[in-house]
C-alpha positions as a Markdown table, in Angstrom:
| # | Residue | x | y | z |
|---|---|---|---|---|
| 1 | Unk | 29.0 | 93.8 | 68.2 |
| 2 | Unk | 28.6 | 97.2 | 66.5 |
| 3 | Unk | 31.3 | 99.3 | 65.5 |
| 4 | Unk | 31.0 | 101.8 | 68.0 |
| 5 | Unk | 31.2 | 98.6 | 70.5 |
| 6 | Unk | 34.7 | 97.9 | 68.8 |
| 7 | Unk | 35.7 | 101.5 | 69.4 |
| 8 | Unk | 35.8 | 101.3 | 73.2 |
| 9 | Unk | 37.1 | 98.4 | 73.8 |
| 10 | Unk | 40.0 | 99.0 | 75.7 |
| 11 | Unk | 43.5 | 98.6 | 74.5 |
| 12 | Unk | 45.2 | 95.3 | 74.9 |
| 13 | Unk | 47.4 | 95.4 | 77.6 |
| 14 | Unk | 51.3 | 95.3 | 76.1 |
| 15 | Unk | 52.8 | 91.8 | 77.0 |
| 16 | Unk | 55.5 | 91.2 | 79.7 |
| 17 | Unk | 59.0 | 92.4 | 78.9 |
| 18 | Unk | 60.7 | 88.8 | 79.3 |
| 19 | Unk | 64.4 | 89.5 | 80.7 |
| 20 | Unk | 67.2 | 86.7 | 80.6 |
| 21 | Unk | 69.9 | 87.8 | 83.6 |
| 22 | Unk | 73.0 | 86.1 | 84.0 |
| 23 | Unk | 75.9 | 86.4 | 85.8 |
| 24 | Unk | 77.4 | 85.5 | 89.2 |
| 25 | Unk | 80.1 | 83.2 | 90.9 |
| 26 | Unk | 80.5 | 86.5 | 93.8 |
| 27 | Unk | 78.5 | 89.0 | 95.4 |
| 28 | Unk | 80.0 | 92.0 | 92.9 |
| 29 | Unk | 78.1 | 90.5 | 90.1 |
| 30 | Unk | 75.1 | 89.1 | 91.2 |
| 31 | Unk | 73.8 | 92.1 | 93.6 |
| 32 | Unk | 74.2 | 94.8 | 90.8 |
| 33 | Unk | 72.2 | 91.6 | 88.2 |
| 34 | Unk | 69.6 | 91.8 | 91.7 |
| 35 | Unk | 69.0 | 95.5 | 91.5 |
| 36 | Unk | 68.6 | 96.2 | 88.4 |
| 37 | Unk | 66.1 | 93.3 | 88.4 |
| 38 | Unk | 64.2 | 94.8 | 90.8 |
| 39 | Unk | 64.6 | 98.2 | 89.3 |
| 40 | Unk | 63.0 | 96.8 | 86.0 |
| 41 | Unk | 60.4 | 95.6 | 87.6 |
| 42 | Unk | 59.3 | 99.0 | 89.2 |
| 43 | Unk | 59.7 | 100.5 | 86.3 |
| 44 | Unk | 57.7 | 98.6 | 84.5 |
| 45 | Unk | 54.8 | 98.0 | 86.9 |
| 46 | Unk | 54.5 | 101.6 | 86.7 |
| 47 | Unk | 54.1 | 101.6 | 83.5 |
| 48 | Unk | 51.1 | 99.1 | 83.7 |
| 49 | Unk | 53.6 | 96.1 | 82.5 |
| 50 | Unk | 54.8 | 93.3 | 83.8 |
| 51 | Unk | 58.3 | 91.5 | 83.9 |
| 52 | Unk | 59.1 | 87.8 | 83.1 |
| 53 | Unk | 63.0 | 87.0 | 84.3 |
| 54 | Unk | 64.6 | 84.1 | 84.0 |
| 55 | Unk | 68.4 | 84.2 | 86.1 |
| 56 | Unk | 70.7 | 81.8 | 84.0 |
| 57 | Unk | 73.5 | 80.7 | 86.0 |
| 58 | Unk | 75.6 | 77.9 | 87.9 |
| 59 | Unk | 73.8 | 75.0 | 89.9 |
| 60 | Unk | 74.8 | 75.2 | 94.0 |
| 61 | Unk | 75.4 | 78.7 | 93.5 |
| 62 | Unk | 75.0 | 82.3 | 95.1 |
| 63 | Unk | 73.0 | 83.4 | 92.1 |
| 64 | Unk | 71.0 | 80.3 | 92.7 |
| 65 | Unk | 70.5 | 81.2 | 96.3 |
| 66 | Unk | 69.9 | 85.0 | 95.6 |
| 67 | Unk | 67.2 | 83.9 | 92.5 |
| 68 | Unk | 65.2 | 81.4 | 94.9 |
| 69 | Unk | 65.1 | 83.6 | 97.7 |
| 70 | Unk | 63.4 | 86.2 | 95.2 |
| 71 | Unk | 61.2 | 83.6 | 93.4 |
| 72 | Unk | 62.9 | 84.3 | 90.0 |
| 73 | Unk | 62.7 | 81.1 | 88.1 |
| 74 | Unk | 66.4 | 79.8 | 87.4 |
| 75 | Unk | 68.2 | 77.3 | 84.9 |
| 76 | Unk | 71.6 | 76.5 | 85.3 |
| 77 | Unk | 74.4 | 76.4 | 82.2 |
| 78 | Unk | 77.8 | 74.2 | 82.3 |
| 79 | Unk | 80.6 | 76.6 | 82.6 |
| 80 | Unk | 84.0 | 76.6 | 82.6 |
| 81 | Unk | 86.6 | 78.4 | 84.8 |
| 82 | Unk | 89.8 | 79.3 | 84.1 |
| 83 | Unk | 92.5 | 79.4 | 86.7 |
| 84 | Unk | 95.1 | 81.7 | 85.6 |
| 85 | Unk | 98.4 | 82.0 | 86.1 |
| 86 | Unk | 101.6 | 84.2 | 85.4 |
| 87 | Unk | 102.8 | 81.3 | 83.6 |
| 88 | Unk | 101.5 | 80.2 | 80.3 |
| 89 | Unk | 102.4 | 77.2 | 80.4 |
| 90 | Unk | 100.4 | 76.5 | 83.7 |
| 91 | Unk | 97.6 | 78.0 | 81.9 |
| 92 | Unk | 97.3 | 74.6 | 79.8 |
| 93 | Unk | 96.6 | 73.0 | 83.5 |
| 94 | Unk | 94.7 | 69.3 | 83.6 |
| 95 | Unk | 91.9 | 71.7 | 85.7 |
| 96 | Unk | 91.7 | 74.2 | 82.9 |
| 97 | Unk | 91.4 | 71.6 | 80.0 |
| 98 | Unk | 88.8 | 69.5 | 81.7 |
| 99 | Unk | 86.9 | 73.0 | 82.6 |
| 100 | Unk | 87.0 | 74.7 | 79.3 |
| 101 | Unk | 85.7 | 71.3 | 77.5 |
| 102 | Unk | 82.1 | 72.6 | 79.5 |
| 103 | Unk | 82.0 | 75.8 | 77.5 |
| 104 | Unk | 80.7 | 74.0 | 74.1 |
| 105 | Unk | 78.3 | 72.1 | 76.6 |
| 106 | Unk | 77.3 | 75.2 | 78.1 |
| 107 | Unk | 76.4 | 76.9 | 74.8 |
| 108 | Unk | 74.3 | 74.3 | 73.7 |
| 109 | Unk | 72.5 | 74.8 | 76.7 |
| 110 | Unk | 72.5 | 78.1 | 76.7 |
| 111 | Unk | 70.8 | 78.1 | 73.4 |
| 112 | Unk | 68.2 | 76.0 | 73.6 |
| 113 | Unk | 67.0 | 78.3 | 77.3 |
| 114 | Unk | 67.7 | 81.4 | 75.1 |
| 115 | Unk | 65.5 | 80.3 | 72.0 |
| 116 | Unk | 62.7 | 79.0 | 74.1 |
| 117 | Unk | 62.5 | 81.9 | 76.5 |
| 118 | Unk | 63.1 | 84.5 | 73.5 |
| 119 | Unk | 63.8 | 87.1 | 76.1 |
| 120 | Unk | 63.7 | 91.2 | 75.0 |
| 121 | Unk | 67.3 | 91.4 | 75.9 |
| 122 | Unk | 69.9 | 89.8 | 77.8 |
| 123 | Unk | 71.6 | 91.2 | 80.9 |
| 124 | Unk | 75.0 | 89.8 | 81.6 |
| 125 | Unk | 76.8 | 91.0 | 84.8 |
| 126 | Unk | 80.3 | 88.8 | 84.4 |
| 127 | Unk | 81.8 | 86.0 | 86.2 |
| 128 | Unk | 82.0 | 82.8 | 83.6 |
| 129 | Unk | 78.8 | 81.6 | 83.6 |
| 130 | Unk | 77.6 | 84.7 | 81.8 |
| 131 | Unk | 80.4 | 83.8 | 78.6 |
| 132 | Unk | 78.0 | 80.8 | 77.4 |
| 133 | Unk | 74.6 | 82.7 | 77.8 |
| 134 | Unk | 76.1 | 86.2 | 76.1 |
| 135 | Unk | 77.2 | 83.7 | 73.2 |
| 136 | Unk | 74.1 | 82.1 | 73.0 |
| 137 | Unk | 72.4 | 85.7 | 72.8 |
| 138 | Unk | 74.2 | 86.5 | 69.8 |
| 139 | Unk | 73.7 | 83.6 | 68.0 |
| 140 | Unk | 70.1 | 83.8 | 69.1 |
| 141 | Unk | 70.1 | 87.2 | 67.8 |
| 142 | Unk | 68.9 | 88.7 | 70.8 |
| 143 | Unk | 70.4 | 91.7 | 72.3 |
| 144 | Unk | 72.7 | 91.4 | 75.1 |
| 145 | Unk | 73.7 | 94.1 | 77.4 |
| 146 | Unk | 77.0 | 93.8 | 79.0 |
| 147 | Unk | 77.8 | 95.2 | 82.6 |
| 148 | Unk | 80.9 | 95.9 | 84.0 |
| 149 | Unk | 81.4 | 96.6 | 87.5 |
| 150 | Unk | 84.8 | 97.4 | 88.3 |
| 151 | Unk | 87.7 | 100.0 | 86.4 |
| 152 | Unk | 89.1 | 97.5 | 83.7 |
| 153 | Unk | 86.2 | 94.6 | 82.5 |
| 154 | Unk | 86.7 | 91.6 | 83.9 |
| 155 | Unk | 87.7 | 88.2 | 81.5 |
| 156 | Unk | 84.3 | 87.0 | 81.1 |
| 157 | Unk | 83.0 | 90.8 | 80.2 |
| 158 | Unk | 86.1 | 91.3 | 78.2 |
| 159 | Unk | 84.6 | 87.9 | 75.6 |
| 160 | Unk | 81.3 | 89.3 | 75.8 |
| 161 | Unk | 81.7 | 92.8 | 75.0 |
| 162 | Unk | 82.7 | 92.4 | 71.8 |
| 163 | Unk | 79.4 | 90.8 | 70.9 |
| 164 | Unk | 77.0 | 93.3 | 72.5 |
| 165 | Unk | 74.4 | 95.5 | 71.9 |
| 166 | Unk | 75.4 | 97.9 | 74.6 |
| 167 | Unk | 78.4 | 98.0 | 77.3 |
| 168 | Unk | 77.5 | 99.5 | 80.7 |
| 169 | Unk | 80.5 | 100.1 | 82.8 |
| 170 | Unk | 80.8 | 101.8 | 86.1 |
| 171 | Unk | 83.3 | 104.4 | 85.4 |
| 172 | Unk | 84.6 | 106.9 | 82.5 |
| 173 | Unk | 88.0 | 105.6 | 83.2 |
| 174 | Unk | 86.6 | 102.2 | 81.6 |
| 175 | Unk | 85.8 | 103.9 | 78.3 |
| 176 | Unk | 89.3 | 104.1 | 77.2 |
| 177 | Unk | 90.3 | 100.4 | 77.8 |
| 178 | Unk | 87.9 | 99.4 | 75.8 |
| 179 | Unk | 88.2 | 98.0 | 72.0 |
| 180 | Unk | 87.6 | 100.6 | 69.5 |
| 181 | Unk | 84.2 | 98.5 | 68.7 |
| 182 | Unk | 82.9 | 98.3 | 71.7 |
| 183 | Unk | 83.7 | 101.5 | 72.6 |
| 184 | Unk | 80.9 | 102.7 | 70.2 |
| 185 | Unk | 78.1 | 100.6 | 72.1 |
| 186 | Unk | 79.5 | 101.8 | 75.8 |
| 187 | Unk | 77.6 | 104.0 | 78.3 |
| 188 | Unk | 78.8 | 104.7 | 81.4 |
| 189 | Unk | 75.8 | 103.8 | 83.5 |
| 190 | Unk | 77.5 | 103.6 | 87.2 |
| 191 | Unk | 77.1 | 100.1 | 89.6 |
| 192 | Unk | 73.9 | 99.5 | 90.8 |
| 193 | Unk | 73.8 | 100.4 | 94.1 |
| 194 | Unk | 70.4 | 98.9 | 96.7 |
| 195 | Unk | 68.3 | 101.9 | 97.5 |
| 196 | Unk | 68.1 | 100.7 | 101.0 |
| 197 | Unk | 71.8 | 101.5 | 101.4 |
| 198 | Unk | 71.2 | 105.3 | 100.4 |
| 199 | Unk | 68.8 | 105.7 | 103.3 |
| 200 | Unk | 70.9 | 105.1 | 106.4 |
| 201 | Unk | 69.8 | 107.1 | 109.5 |
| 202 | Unk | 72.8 | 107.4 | 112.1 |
| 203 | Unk | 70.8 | 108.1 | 115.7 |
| 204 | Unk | 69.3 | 104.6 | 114.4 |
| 205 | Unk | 72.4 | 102.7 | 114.4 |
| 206 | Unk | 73.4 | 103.5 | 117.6 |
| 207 | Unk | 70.5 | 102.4 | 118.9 |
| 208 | Unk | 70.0 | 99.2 | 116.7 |
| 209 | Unk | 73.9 | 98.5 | 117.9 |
| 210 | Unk | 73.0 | 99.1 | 121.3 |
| 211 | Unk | 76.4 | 101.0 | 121.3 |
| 212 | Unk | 76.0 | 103.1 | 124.6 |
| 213 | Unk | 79.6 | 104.1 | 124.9 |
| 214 | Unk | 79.4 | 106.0 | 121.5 |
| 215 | Unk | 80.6 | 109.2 | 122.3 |
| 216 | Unk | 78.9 | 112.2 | 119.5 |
| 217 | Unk | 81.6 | 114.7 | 119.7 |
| 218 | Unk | 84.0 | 112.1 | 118.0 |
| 219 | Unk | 84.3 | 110.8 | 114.9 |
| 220 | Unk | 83.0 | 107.2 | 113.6 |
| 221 | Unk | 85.6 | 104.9 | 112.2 |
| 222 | Unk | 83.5 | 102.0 | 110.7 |
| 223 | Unk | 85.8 | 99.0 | 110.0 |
| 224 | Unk | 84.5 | 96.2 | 107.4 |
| 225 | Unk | 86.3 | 93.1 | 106.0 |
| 226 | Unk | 83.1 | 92.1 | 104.2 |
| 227 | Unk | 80.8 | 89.3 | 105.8 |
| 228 | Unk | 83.4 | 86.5 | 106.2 |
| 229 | Unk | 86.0 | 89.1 | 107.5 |
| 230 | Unk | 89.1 | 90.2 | 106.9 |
| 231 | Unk | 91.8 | 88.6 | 109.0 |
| 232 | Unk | 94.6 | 91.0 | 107.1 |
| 233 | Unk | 92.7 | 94.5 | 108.3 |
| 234 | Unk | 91.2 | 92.9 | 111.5 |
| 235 | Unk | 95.3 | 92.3 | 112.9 |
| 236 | Unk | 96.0 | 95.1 | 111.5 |
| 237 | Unk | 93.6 | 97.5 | 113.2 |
| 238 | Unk | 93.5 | 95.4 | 116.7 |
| 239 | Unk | 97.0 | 96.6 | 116.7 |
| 240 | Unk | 96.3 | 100.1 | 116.5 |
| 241 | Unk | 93.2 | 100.3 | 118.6 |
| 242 | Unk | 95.0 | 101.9 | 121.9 |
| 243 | Unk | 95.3 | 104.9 | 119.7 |
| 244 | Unk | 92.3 | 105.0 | 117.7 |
| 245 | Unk | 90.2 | 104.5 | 119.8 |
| 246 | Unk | 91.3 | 108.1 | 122.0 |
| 247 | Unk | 90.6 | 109.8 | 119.0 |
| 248 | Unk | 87.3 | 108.0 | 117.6 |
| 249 | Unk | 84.3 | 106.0 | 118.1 |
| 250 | Unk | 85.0 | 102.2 | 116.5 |
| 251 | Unk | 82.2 | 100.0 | 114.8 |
| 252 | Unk | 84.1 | 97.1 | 114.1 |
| 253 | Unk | 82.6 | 94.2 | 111.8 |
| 254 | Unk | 85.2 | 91.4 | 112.0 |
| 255 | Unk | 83.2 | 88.1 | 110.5 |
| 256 | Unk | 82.5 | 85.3 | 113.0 |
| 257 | Unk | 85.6 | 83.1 | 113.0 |
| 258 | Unk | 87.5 | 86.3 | 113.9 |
| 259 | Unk | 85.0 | 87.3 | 116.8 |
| 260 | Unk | 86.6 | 85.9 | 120.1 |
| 261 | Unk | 90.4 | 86.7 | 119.7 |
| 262 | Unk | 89.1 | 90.0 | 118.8 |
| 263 | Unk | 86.9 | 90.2 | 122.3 |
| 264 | Unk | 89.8 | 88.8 | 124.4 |
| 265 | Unk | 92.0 | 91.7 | 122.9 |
| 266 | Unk | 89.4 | 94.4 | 123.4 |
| 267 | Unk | 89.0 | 93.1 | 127.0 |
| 268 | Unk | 92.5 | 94.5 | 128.1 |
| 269 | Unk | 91.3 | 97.9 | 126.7 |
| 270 | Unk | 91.3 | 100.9 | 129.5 |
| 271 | Unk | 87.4 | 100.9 | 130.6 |
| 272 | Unk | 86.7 | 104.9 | 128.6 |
| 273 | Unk | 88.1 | 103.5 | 125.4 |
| 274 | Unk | 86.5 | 99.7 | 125.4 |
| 275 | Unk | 83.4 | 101.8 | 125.9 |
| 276 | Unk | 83.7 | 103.7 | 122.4 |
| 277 | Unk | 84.4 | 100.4 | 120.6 |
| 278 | Unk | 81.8 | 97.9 | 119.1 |
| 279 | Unk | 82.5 | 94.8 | 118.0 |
| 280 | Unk | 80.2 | 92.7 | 115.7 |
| 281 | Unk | 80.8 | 89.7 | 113.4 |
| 282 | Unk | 77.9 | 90.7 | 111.3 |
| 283 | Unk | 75.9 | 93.6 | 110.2 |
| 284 | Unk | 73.2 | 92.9 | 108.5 |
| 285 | Unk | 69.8 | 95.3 | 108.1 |
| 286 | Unk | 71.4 | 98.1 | 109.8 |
| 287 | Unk | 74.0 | 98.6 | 107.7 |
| 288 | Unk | 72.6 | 101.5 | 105.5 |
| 289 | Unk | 72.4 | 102.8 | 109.3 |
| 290 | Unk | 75.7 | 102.2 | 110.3 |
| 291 | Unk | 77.1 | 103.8 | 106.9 |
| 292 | Unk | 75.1 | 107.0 | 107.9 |
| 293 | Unk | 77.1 | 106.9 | 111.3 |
| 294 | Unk | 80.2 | 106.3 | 109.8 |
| 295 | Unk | 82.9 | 109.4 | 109.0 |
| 296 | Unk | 85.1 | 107.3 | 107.8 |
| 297 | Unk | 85.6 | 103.7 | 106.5 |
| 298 | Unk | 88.1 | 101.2 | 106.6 |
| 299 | Unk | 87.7 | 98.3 | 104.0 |
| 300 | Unk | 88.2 | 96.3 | 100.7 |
| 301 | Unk | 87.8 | 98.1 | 97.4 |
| 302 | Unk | 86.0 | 95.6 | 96.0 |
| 303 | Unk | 83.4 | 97.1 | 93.1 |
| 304 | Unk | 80.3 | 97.0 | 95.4 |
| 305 | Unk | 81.8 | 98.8 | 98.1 |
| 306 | Unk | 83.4 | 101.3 | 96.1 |
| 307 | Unk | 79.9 | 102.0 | 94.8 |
| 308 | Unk | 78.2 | 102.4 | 98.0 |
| 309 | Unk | 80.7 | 104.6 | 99.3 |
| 310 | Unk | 81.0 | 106.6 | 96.5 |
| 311 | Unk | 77.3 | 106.7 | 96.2 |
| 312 | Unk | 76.7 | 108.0 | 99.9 |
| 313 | Unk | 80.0 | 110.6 | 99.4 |
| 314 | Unk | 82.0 | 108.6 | 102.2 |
| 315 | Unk | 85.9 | 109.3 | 103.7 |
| 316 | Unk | 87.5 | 105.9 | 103.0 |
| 317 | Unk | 90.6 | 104.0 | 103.3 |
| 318 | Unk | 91.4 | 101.4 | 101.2 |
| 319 | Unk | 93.1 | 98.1 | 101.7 |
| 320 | Unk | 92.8 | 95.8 | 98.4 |
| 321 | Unk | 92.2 | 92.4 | 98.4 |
| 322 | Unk | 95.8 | 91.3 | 96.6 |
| 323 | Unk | 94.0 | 87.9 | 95.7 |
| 324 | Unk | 91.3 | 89.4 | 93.8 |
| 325 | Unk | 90.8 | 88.8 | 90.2 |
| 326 | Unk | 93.0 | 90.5 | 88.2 |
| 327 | Unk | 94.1 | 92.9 | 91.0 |
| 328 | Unk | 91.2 | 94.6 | 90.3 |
| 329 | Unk | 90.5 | 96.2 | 93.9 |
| 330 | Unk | 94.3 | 97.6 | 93.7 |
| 331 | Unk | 93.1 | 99.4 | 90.7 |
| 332 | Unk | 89.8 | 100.1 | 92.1 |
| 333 | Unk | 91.5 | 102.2 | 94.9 |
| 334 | Unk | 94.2 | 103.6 | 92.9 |
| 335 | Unk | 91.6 | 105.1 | 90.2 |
| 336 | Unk | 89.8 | 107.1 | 93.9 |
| 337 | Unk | 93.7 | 107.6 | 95.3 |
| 338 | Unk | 94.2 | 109.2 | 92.5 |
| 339 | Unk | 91.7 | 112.0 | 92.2 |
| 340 | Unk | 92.2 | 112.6 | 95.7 |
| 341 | Unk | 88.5 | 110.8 | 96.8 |
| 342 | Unk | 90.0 | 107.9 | 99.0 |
| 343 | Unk | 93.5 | 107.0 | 100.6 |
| 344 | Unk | 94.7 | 103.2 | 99.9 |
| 345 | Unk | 97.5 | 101.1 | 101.2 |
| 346 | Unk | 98.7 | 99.6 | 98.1 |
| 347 | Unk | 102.1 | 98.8 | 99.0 |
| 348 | Unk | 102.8 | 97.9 | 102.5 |
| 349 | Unk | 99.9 | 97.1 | 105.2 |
| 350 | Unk | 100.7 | 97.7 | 108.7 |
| 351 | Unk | 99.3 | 99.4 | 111.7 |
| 352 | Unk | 101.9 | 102.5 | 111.5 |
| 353 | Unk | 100.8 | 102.8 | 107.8 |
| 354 | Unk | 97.4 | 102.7 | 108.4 |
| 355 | Unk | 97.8 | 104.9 | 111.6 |
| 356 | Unk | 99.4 | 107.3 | 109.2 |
| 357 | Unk | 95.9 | 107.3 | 106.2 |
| 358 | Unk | 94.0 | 107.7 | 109.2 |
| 359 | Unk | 94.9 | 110.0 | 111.2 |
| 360 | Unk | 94.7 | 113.2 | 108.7 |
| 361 | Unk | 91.4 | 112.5 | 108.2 |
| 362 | Unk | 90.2 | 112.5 | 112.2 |
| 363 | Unk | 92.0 | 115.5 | 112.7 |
| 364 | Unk | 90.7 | 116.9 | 109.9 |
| 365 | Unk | 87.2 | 117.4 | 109.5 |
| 366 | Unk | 88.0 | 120.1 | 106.6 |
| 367 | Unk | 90.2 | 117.4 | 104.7 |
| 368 | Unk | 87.9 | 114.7 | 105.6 |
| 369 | Unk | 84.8 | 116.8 | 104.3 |
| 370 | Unk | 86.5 | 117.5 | 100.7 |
| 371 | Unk | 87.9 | 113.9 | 100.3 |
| 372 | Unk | 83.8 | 112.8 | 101.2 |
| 373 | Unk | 82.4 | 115.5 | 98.9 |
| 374 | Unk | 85.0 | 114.4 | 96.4 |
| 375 | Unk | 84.4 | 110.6 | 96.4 |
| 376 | Unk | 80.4 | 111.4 | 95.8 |
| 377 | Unk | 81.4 | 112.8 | 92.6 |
| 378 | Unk | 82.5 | 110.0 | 91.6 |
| 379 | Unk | 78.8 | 108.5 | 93.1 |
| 380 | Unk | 76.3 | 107.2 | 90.3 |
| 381 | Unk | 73.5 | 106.8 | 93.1 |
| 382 | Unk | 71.1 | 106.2 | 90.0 |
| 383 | Unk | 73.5 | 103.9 | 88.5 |
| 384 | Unk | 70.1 | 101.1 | 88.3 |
| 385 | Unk | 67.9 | 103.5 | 86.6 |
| 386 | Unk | 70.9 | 104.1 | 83.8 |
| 387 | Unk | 70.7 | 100.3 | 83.5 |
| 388 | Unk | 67.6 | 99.8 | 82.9 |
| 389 | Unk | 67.5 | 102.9 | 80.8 |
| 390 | Unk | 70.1 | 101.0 | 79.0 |
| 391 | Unk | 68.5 | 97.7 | 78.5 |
| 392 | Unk | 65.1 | 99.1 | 77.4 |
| 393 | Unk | 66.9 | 101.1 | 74.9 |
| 394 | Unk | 68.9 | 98.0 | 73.9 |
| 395 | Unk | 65.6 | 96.0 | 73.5 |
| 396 | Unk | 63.9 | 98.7 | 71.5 |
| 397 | Unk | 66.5 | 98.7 | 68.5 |
C-alpha cells in the first residue's frame, strides 16, 4: 500500500461509549435511569456511535423487568435496605443487621462488574442498590454521575453524592441542601421526562376512551392514584362526585381492585352526570392523550408525576403519599404550593377539603391558566438531554 493509499483510508470509527446504569427498587428511579438511556443512545447514534449499557441492579426486580423488556444486558448486586424508624434504637432491628451485612457482599460484586465492564461513566438514579455500584465506581476510579429526582436527595443519593463526579438534581431548591462539596459538582439538570408524554393530543383521548358523554364546554378533571390506585383519593373523590361532576367532565383511573365498588357507586349517578364520568382501572398508551385533555389533575406528588405535570404546564392538586420515603411527596407539593404552581392537601384529606382546592380552579379559567403557566416554569421538558449533557461531560474529564 502506498502512502497516498494510507491517506484515504477512512477514519476509524470511535468505539461504543460503554454506560453502567444503576438504580431502581420503584418506578421514580428506574423510568428517569430508562430515559436517559434511551436519550444516550439517540444521541449518540447520531453522532455515528454506538452505546454499550449494562443496568446493575436487584435480581426479581422492576429494573430487571424494565432492562429485559428493552434488551439491556443486566447483572444483579446484593444490597441491603434499611427500614427506618423514628426510633434509633429500632434502627439496630434483626432485619436491618442481617440486610446491611449484604452491602460488603454487594461491593465486591459490584467491583468485579465495574472493572470488567470499564464503563465511561456511571449513572446512578437512587434506591439502595445504586450505594454498592456508586462505591464500586469510585474505587474503580470511574466517574459516577448522581441523579436525584425529588426536592431533598434521597438516602441512597445522599452516600453517593459525596463521592461523585457530578450531582444532577431536579430542582434549584435542591442546591442548597446539598454539602458544601457536592454542591460544587451539582447541575440542576430537571427529571427526565418520556417524550411520548409531551405529545398528548386531547380529540384523541376521547376517542381512544370511547368517552361519549364528554361534554367540550366543561372542564376535564383527570383523577390518578398511579397504576395500583389510590384507595385514599378514590373514597375521597367518590364522595364528592355529585358535585363535580355538574361542574366537569371526570377521567377517573382507580387501579383494578378499586374498579367495581367504584362502578356500583357511579351507577346511582343521575343519567346527565354518569354520562360525563369515565371510569378506568388503567391507562396505559393513551395517557400522554389523556394529560392533553386534562385541565386539571388530581394525584400523588410523587417525583415522576410532578415532572410530567410540570413539564406539560398542568393545574394540579396534590394529595401526598404520607408513607413515602422520607415524606418526600409532602415536600414535593409543598415546594409547587409554595410558588403558587399547584394546591396540596397536606394536612387534612377529605371530600369538603378537596371540594374546596378544586373548585377555584373550575370556576376559574383565569386562575387555573396562571397556576398552569406557572407550574411549566418550573417544567424541565429537556431534563434527559441536561443528563446526558451531564454524563458526557462527566466522562470527558
Amino acid at each position: 500500500m502506498n502512502s497516498d493509499d494510507a491517506t484515504r483510508r477512512p477514519p476509524e470509527p470511535e468505539p461504543a461509549f460503554r454506560l453502567i446504569v444503576t438504580g431502581g427498587g420503584t418506578g421514580g428511579h428506574t423510568y428517569p435511569a430508562l430515559t436517559a438511556v434511551r436519550t444516550l443512545r439517540a444521541r449518540l447514534a447520531a453522532a455515528g456511535r454506538g452505546l454499550e449499557v449494562l443496568w446493575v441492579g436487584t435480581a426479581d426486580s422492576l429494573e430487571s423487568r424494565i432492562a429485559a423488556a428493552e434488551q439491556i444486558p443486566f447483572a444483579a448486586v446484593a444490597t441491603g435496605k434499611i427500614r427506618r424508624s423514628a426510633n434509633p434504637l429500632k434502627l439496630v432491628s434483626r432485619e436491618n443487621v442481617k440486610d446491611m451485612s449484604n452491602v460488603p457482599r454487594g461491593v465486591a460484586q459490584a467491583r468485579r462488574l465495574v472493572s470488567d465492564f470499564r464503563p465511561d461513566v456511571v449513572l446512578a438514579t437512587g434506591g439502595y442498590v445504586a450505594v454498592p455500584v456508586g462505591l464500586a465506581a469510585k474505587v474503580c476510579r470511574r466517574p459516577l454521575v448522581v441523579h436525584e429526582q425529588t426536592v431533598r436527595l434521597g438516602l441512597a443519593n445522599r452516600v453517593l453524592a459525596r463521592v461523585a463526579a457530578r450531582v444532577a438534581v431536579s430542582s434549584e431548591s435542591t442546591i442548597p441542601l446539598l454539602s458544601d462539596s457536592s454542591r460544587e459538582n451539582a447541575v440542576v439538570t430537571g427529571n427526565p421526562v418520556r417524550p411520548e408524554v409531551l405529545s398528548g393530543n386531547a380529540d384523541h383521548a376521547v376517542k381512544a376512551l370511547e368517552f361519549n358523554g364528554h361534554d367540550p364546554e366543561l372542564p376535564t378533571v383527570y383523577v390518578t392514584g398511579g397504576a395500583q390506585g389510590s384507595a385514599q383519593i378514590n373514597t375521597t373523590v367518590q364522595a364528592l362526585l355529585p358535585w363535580l361532576l355538574s361542574r366537569a367532565n371526570v377521567v377517573h383511573q382507580c387501579g383494578a381492585a378499586n374498579l367495581d365498588a367504584l362502578r356500583q357507586s357511579a351507577a346511582a349517578l343521575p343519567g346527565d352526570l354518569a354520562a360525563r364520568y369515565h371510569l378506568t382501572d388503567f391507562v396505559g398508551p393513551e395517557l400522554p392523550d389523556v394529560l392533553a385533555l386534562a385541565d386539571v389533575v388530581v394525584s400523588r406528588s410523587g417525583a415522576g408525576t410532578i415532572a410530567e405535570l410540570t413539564a406539560l404546564g398542568k393545574a394540579a392538586v396534590f394529595i401526598p403519599l404520607a408513607s413515602s420515603a422520607g415524606n418526600e411527596q409532602a415536600h414535593n407539593a409543598r415546594h409547587l404550593q409554595e410558588a403558587d404552581a399547584a394546591v396540596a392537601l397536606l394536612e387534612e384529606v377529605s371530600a369538603e377539603r378537596l371540594r374546596e382546592a378544586v373548585e377555584p380552579l373550575l370556576a376559574d379559567p383565569g386562575l387555573r391558566c396562571a397556576i398552569a403557566e406557572r407550574a411549566r416554569s418550573h417544567g424541565r421538558p429537556d431534563a434527559a438531554e441536561r443528563l446526558v449533557d451531564v454524563m458526557l461531560s462527566a466522562a470527558a474529564d
